[in-house]
C-alpha positions in Angstrom: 18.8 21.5 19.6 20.0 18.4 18.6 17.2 15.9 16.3 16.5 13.7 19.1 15.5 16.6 21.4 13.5 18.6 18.4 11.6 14.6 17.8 10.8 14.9 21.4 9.4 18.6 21.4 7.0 17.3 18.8 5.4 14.7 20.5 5.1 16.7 23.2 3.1 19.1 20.9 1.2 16.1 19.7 0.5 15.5 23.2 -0.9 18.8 24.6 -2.8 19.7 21.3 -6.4 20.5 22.7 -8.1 21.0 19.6 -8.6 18.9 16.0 -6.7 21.9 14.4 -4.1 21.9 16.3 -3.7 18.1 16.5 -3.3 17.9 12.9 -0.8 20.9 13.0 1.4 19.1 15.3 1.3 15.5 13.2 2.3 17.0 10.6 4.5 18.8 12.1 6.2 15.5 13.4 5.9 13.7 10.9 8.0 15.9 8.7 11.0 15.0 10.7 11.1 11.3 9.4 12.2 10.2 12.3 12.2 6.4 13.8 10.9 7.8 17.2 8.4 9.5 16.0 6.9 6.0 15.1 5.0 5.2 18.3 3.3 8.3 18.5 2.4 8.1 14.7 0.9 4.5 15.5 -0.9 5.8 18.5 -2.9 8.9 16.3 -3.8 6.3 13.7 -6.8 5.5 16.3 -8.1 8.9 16.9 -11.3 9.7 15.6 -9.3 12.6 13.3 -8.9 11.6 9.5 -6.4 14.3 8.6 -4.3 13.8 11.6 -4.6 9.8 10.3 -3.3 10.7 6.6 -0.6 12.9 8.4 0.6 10.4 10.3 0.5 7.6 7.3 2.5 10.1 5.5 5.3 10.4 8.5 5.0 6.4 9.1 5.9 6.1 4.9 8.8 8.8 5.5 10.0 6.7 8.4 10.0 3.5 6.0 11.6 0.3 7.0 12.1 0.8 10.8 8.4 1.4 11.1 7.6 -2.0 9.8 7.7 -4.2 12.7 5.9 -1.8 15.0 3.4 -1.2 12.6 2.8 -5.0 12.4 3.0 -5.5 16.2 0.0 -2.7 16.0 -2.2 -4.8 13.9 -3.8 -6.6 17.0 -6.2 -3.9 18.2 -9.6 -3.6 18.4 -10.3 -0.7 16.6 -11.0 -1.4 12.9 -9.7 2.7 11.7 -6.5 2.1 13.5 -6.1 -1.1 11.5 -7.0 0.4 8.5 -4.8 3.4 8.1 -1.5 0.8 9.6 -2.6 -1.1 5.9 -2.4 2.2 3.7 1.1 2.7 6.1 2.4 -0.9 5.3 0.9 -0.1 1.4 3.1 2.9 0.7 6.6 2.1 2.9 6.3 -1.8 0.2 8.2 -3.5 2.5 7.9 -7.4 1.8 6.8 -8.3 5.7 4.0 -6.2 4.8 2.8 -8.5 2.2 0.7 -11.4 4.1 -1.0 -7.9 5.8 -2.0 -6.7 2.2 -3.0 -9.7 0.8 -5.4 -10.2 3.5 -6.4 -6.6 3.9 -7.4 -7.3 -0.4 -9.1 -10.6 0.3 -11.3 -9.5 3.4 -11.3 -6.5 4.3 -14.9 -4.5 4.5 -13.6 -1.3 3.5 -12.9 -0.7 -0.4 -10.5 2.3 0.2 -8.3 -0.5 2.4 -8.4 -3.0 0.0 -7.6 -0.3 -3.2 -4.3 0.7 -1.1 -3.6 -3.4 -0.8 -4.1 -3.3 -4.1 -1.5 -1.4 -5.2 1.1 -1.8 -2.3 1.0 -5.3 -3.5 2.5 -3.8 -7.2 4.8 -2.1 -5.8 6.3 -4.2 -2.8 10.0 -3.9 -3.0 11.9 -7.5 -3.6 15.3 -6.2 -4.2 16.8 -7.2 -1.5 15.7 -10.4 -1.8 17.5 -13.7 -3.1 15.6 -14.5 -6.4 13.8 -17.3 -5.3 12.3 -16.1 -2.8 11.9 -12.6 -5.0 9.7 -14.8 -7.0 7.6 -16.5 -4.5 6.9 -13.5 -3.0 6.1 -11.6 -6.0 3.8 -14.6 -7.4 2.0 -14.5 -4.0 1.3 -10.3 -5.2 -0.2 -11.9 -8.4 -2.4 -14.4 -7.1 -3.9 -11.7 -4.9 -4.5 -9.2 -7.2 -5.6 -11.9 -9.5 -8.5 -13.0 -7.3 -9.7 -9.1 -6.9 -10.4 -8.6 -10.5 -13.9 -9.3 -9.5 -13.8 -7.0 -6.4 -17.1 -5.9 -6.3 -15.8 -2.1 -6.2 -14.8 -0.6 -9.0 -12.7 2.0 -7.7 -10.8 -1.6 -6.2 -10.3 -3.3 -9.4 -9.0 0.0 -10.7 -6.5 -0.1 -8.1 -6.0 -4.1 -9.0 -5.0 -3.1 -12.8 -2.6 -0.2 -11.2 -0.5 -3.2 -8.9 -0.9 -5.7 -12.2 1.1 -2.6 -13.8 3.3 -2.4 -10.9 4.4 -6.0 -10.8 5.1 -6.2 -14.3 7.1 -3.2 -14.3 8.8 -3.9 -11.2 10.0 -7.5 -11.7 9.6 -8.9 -15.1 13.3 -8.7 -15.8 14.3 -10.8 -12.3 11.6 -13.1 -11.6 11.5 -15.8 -13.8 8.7 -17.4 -12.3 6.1 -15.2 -12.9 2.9 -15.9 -14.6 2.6 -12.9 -17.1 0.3 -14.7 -19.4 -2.1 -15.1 -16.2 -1.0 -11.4 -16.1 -1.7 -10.2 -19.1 -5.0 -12.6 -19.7 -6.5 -10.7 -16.6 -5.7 -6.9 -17.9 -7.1 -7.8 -21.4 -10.5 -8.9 -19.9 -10.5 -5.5 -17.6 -9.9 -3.8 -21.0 -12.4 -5.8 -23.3 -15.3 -4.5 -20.6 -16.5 -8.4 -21.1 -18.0 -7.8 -17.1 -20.8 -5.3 -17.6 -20.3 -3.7 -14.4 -16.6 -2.8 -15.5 -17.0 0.7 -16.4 -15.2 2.6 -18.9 -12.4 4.1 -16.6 -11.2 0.9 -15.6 -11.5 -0.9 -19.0 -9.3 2.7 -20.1 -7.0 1.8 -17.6 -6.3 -1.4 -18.2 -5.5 -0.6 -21.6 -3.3 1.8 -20.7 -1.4 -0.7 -18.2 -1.1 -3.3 -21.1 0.5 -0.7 -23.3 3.1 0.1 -20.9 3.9 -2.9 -20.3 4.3 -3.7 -24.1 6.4 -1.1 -24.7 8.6 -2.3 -21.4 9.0 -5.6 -22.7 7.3 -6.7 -20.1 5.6 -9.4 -21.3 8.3 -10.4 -23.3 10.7 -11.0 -20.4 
């Protein structure tokens, strides 16, 4: 049975389950075979009322990677909010840069806090590489002015994710992109440390100063 054929099997499976147990069993099931085919069935469990069978199918969509992007995106224009939601934790894990103007709204608006925790760190960790520099930079100063204006999510469980993609983008990029603003960068992780907010509690303050002493010992903000 060739992979095409054993893609098509499972999402036949997908198709017939007729219970939530078996449903999830089947998703995961196809999405272990990280397979660009698989994407459209994926897309289409992401609005069933079934949260496993979601986080199975974010999982295969991540393992798909790249050529899931633009269908994921072409998704985005449905009705239904969960559907929506889980394609932002998709687009938040596979860091592809077209998924950034997604993330960066998903952060900004979004009425869910476990949405706007996974924009906040898909926008650490978006992948520029492939990028000329320039526009490496651009894109990954667009990340920091995001996460920047989320430092006073209201959420902490968000702004924990916010010092997590500071981390990320400092990590990721301070040796290519020139551009960025790591004193902005760093200003914003040392108030998340200090606890100066009152309603920053302890595990974020701890780590944020965690995140500034990797990024110390990186060179980071020495770059």
């Amino acid at each position: 049975m060739d992979s095409q054929t054993s893609v098509e099997q499972r999402i036949a499976n997908v198709q017939s389950a007729d219970s939530a147990d078996a449903l999830l069993s089947a998703v995961e099931h196809l999405a272990e075979a990280k397979h660009p085919s698989a994407t459209a069935c994926l897309l289409e469990i992401l609005g069933f009322n079934n949260p496993g069978a979601a986080v199975a199918a974010v999982d295969g969509l991540i393992a798909i990677g790249e050529p899931a992007v633009e269908p994921i995106l072409a998704s985005l224009g449905t009705n239904n909010y969960g559907a929506r939601a889980w394609s932002v934790r998709a687009l938040a894990g596979i860091a592809d840069p077209r998924g950034l103007e997604v993330l960066e709204r998903a952060l900004a608006t979004d009425i869910g806090p476990s949405v706007r925790r996974a924009a906040a760190s898909g926008l650490g960790r978006l992948d520029l590489r492939s990028l000329p520099d320039d526009q490496a930079s651009g894109l990954a100063e667009r990340c920091l002015q995001a996460l920047l204006a989320a430092c006073g999510d209201g959420e902490w469980i968000v702004r924990y994710a916010v010092v997590v993609g500071l981390e990320g983008l400092a990590l990721h990029h301070f040796e290519r992109v020139s551009g960025l603003n790591f004193e902005a960068l760093r200003e914003a992780l040392v108030g998340l440390a200090s606890g100066s907010d009152a309603l920053t509690p302890v595990v974020v303050q701890r780590r944020s100063a965690l995140a500034l002493h990797r990024i110390d010992h990186s060179g980071g903000f020495h770059g």
